[in-house]
N, C-alpha and C positions, 0 to 999 in steps of 0.2 A: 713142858718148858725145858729148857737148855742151859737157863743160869739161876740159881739159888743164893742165897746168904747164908754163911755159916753161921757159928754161937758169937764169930769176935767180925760180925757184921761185914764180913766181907764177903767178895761176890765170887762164886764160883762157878765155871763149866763144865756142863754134866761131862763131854768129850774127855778135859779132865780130868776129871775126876775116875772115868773109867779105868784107867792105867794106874791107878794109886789100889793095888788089894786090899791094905789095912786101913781105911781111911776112918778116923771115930769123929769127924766133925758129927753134930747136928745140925740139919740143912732145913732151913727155913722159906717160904713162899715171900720174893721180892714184894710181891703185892699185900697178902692181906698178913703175913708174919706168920702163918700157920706152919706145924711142921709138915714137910716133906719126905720125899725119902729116893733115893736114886736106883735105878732102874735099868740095871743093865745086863747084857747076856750075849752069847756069840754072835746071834744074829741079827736083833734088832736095835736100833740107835738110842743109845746111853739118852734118858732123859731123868728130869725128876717130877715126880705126880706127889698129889694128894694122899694122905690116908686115907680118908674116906670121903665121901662124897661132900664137896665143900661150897661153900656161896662165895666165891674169889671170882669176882666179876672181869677178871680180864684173863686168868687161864685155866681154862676148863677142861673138865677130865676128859672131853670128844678130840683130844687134839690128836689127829691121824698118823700114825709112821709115815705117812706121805708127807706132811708137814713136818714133823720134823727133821727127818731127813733132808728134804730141801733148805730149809734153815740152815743146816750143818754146811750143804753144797756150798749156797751161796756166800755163807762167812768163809769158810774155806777157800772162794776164791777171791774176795774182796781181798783178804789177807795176803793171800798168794802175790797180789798188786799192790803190794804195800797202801790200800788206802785204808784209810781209818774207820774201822766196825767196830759196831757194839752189838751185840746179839741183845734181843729182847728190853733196850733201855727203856725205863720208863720217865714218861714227861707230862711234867707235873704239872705244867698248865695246860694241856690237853686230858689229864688224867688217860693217855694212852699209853701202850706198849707196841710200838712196832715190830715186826719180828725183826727187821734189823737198820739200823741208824748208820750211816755213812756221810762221808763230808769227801767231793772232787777239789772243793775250794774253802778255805776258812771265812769266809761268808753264808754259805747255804748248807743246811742239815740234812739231807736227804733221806726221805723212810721210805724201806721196802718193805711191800708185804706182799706175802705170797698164798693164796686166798685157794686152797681147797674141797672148801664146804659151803656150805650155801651162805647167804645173806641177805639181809634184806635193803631191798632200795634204801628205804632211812637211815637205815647205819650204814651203809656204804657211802650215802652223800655225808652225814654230819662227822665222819669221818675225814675223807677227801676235803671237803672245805675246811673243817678244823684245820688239819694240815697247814691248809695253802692261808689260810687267814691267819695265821702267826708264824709265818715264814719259813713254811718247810714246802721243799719239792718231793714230792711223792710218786712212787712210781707202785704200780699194781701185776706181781709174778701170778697167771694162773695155774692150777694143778690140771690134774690127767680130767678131771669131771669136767671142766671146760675149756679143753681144748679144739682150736676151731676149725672149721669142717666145712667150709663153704656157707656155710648160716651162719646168720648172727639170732642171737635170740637176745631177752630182752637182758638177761641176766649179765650175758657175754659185753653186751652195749656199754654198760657200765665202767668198763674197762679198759674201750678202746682211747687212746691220748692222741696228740697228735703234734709234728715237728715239722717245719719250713724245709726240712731238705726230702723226708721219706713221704712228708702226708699221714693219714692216719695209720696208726700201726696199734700192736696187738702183743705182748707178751706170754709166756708160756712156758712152764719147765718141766722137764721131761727127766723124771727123781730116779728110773730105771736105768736111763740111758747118760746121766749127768750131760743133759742136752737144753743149753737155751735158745729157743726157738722162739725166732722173729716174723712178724708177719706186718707188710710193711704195704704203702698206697694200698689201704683197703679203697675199696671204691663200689657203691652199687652201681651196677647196669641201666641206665634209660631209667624205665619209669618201670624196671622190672623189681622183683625181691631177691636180684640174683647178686651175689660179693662176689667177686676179684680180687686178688690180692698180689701180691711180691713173699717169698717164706726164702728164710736162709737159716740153717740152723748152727749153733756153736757147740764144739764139745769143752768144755769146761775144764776138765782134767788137763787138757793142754795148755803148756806152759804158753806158748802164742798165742792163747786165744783171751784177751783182754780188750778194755772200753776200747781202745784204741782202734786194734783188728778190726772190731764189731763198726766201728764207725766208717772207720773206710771200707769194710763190704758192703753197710748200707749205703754210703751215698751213691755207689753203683747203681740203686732202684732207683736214688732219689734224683739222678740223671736221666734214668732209661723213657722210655714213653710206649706204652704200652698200647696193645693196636684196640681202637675202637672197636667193635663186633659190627657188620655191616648191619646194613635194614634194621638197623634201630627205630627210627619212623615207622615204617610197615609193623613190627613187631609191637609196638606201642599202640598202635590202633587194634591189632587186632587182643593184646590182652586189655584192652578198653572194652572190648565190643564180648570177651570172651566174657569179662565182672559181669554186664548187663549180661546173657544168657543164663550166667548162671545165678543172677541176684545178690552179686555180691553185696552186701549192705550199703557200703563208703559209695560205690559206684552208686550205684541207684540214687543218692542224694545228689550227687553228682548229677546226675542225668534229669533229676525235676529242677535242680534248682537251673538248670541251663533252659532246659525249656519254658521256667515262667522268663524267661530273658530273649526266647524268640530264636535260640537256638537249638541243636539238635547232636548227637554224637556223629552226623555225618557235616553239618556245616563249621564244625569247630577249627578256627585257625591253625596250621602247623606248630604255629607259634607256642601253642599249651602244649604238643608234645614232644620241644626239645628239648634234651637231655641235658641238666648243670648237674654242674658241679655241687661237690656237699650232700646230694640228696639224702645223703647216707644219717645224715643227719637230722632229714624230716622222717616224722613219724605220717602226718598227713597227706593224702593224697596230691601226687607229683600234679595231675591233670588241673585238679582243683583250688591248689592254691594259687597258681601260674595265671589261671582265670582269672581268679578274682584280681588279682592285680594288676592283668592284663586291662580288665572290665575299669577297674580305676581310673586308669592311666588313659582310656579313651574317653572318658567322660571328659575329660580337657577339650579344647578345641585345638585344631590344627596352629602350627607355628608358636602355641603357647609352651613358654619354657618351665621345665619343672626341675627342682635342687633334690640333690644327693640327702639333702634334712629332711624336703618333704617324703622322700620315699624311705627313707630310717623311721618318721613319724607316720605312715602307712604299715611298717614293715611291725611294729612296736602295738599298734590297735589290732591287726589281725593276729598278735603271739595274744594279748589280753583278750581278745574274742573266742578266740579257740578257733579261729581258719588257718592256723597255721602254727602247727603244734609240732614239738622237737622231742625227739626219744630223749631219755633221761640218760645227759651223759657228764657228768661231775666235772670229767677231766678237759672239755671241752668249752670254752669260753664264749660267750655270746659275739664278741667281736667275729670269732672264727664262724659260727653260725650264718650272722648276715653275708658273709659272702657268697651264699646261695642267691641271694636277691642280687648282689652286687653281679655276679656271673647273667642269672635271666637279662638285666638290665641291657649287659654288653652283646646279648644275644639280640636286644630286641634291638639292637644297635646294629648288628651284625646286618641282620634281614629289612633293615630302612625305616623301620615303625619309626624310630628314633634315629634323632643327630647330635651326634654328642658333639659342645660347644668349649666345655672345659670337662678338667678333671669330674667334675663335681653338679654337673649343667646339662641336663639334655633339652633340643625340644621336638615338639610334637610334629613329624613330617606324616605317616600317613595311617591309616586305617588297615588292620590285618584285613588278608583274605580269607572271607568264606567259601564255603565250598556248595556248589549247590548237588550234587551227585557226589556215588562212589567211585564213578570211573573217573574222574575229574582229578579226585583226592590222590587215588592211588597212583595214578600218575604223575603228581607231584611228588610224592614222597616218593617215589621209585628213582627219581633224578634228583633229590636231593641227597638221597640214600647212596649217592656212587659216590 
């Protein structure tokens, strides 16, 4: 930890505390009162620990010189910007301590935490929502163990937030290098498990480099447009076909449940393998949930019109069934979610299935194509693939 109470109850910084030789305060644990003791030497960052091994439920003796180091970066630079930090404040109706509290505007609290060790799903959500349910914005610094690398794993997921000008983006700090590292329009690939991203890094020790900078280099991404990868169709069918050889499980259900339907992995509409938007954000199979609500949507009859409610109340029974299931991601809001179904919908709009009437209003114009061969297929998606 990086701030204590002394004997006359006031709050002290290990930082300063460093530069004081003779200092005979008694230093006490903000949280649980226990004494403390400070902790300092050439090399490593001035903190204060425990005597001995303690039950102090919010700072623990695992806290890593990567953590607190970053701690120290990041007050350092908050300050450096005159905005207003507290290192490690603790809040009492949350019973948390973030590692640090900031305010852009006298309205909103803002906690950073900067997350070097592991976690668990549970407390990373009752956290995050704590947060956002008594009106604090929250932002999440990763350390060196999960920084990202073209994968997301499920740990990473947790983390990703996201913003109307960049898209989904990714924080990261780099305690070696005082580097924050942006990783911005993540995006999966088609209906692969491949990320894309936008990465611009900041060195921190610069006197230029504040919220401000950082915002106008991102809105650069959040302008740019980033080139689709060609033969996405073709690619799509063939890691479809590659699951079935190799028995991928999800596939395989995929694959009987089309068949008691009268279909087949070669007659399936182009329709289930065009690429939206958000995927990034289903856990469930791209192919499969696109079906089923493809399969919905033609049980209607022709010229019959269908609302924007009825397919929010379709979209709402297959999250409750489990057809259509979302990685676990805190920072992300269901509003933002459905517009994966909003995007299919404009696609099936796009290709004539549908005609949109209003904002909010399609109806049913025609029946996707199937496919009866593979040479048939492939030569459609070869021309729609230019």
């Amino acid at each position: 930890m990086l701030i204590a109470l002394n004997n006359k109850n006031q709050y002290l910084n290990a930082m300063n505390e460093q530069k004081i030789k003779n200092q005979k305060y008694d230093y006490y644990c903000p949280n649980c009162r226990e004494p403390v003791f400070l902790k300092k030497g050439l090399i490593k960052q001035a903190h204060f620990t425990h005597f001995q091994k303690s039950e102090c439920n919010v700072f623990s003796e695992g806290e890593t010189e990567e953590h607190i180091l970053g701690k120290n970066i990041l007050y350092q630079w908050f300050t450096q910007q005159k905005i207003p930090c507290q290192l490690e404040a603790y809040l009492s109706n949350l019973k948390q301590r973030p590692d640090l509290l900031i305010w852009l505007d006298e309205q909103t609290p803002i906690a950073i935490e900067f997350q070097c060790s592991a976690l668990s799903i549970q407390r990373m959500v009752e956290r995050t929502t704590g947060y956002i349910k008594n009106g604090y914005k929250v932002y999440w610094i990763l350390g060196k163990q999960y920084h990202f690398k073209n994968r997301l794993t499920s740990f990473q997921r947790l983390f990703i937030n996201e913003h109307k000008l960049v898209g989904c983006y990714f924080l990261e700090l780099h305690v070696d290098k005082n580097i924050l590292m942006v990783h911005c329009r993540i995006n999966q690939q088609g209906n692969s498990t491949h990320i894309s991203s936008c990465s611009s890094q900041f060195e921190l020790a610069k006197m230029s480099t504040n919220l401000e900078y950082i915002s106008k280099q991102l809105l650069f991404f959040g302008k740019s447009n980033q080139n689709e990868s060609k033969n996405q169709l073709i690619q799509s069918h063939y890691f479809l076909n590659q699951g079935r050889n190799y028995q991928v499980p999800e596939i395989v259900l995929f694959q009987k449940y089309i068949y008691k339907r009268g279909d087949s992995l070669i007659s399936l509409p182009v329709e289930v393998y065009l690429p939206v938007k958000d995927q990034i954000f289903i856990k469930s199979l791209s192919y499969f949930w696109k079906y089923l609500l493809l399969e919905w949507l033609m049980e209607r009859d022709n010229k019959e019109v269908i609302t924007k409610k009825e397919v929010y109340q379709k979209f709402s029974l297959m999250v409750k069934n489990n057809e259509l299931i979302f990685h676990v991601m805190p920072l992300i809001t269901i509003e933002s979610k459905k517009k994966c179904v909003d995007h299919f919908m404009a696609l099936l709009t796009q290709r004539g299935v549908l005609s949109a009437i209003s904002n909010s209003d399609w109806i049913i114009q025609k029946k996707p194509k199937r496919y009866g061969n593979e040479n048939e297929k492939m030569t459609d998606f070869l021309s729609l693939d230019q």
